[in-house]
C-alpha positions as CSV (number, residue, x, y, z in Angstrom):
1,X,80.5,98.6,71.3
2,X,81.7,95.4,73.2
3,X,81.4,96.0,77.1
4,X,82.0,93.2,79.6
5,X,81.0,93.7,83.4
6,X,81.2,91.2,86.2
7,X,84.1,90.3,89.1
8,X,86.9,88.3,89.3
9,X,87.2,86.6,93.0
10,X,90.6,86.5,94.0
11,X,91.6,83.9,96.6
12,X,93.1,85.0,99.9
13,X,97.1,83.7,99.4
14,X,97.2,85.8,95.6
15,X,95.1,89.0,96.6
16,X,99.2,90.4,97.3
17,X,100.1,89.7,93.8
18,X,96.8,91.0,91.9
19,X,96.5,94.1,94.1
20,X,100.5,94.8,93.1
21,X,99.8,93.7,89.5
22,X,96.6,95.7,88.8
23,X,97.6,99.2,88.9
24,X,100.0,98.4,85.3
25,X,97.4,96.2,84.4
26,X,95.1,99.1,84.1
27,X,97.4,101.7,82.6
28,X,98.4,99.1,79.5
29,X,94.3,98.3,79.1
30,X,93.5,102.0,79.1
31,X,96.2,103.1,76.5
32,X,94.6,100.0,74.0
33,X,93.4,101.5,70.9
34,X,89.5,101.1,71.2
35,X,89.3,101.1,74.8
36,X,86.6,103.7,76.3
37,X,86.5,102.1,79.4
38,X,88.4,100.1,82.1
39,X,87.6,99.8,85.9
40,X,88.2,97.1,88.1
41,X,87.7,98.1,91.4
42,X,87.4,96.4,95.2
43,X,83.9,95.2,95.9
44,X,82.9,96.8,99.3
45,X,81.2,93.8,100.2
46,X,82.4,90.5,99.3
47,X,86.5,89.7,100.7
48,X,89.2,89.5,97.7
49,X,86.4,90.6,94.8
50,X,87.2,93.3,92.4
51,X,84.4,94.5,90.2
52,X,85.2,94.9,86.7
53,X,83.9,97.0,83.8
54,X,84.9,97.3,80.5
55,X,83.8,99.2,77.2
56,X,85.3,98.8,74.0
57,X,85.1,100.5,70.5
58,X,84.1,97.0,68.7
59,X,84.9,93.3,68.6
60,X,88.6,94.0,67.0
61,X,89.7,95.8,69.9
62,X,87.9,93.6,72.8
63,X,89.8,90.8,70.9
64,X,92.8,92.4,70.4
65,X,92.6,93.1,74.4
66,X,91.6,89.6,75.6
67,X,95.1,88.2,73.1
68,X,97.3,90.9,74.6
69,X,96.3,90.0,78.6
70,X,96.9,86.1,78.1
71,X,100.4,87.0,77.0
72,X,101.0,89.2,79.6
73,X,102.5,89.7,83.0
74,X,98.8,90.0,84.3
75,X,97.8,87.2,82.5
76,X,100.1,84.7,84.2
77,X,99.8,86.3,87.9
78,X,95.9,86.1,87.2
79,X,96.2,82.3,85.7
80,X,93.2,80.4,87.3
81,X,91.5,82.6,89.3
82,X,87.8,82.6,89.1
83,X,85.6,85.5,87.0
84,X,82.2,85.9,86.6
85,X,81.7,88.0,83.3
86,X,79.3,89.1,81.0
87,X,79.9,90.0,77.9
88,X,77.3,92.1,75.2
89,X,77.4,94.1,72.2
90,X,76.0,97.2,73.2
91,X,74.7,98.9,69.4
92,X,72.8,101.5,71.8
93,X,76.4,103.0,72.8
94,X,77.7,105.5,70.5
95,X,81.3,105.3,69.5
């Protein structure tokens, strides 16, 4: 399993776009073959953050996700902005 947590900071003149944008991004990431998990939620805290958490299947999906979001809609309204992410194999997860 390949899961990637962190946050994405969205500055104040785009949070519009990304907060219309992110509903489809969503949807399309959770239908992705290998994808157990997709959240990206506001941070209650911190203005314009969203918390993200992903879990995929394996490397071929997470990879397969990552090419399909920089050809994307989301991946040209989201061009720039600054994430902070982590990303592990998890081999304590079970398919």
């Amino acid at each position: 399993m390949i899961e990637l947590t962190g946050y994405i900071d969205v500055p104040e003149g785009r949070r519009e776009a990304i907060a219309t944008a992110l509903p489809l991004h969503i949807e399309l990431t959770r239908a992705e073959t290998g994808c157990v998990r997709f959240d990206v939620a506001p941070d209650p805290k911190v203005a314009g953050r969203y918390n993200v958490s992903e879990l995929f299947t394996d490397r071929q999906s997470f990879d397969a996700h990552q090419a399909r979001v920089k050809a994307s809609a989301w991946g040209e309204i989201s061009a720039g902005i600054p994430r902070e992410y982590a990303i592990r194999e998890r081999p304590d997860l079970k398919k």
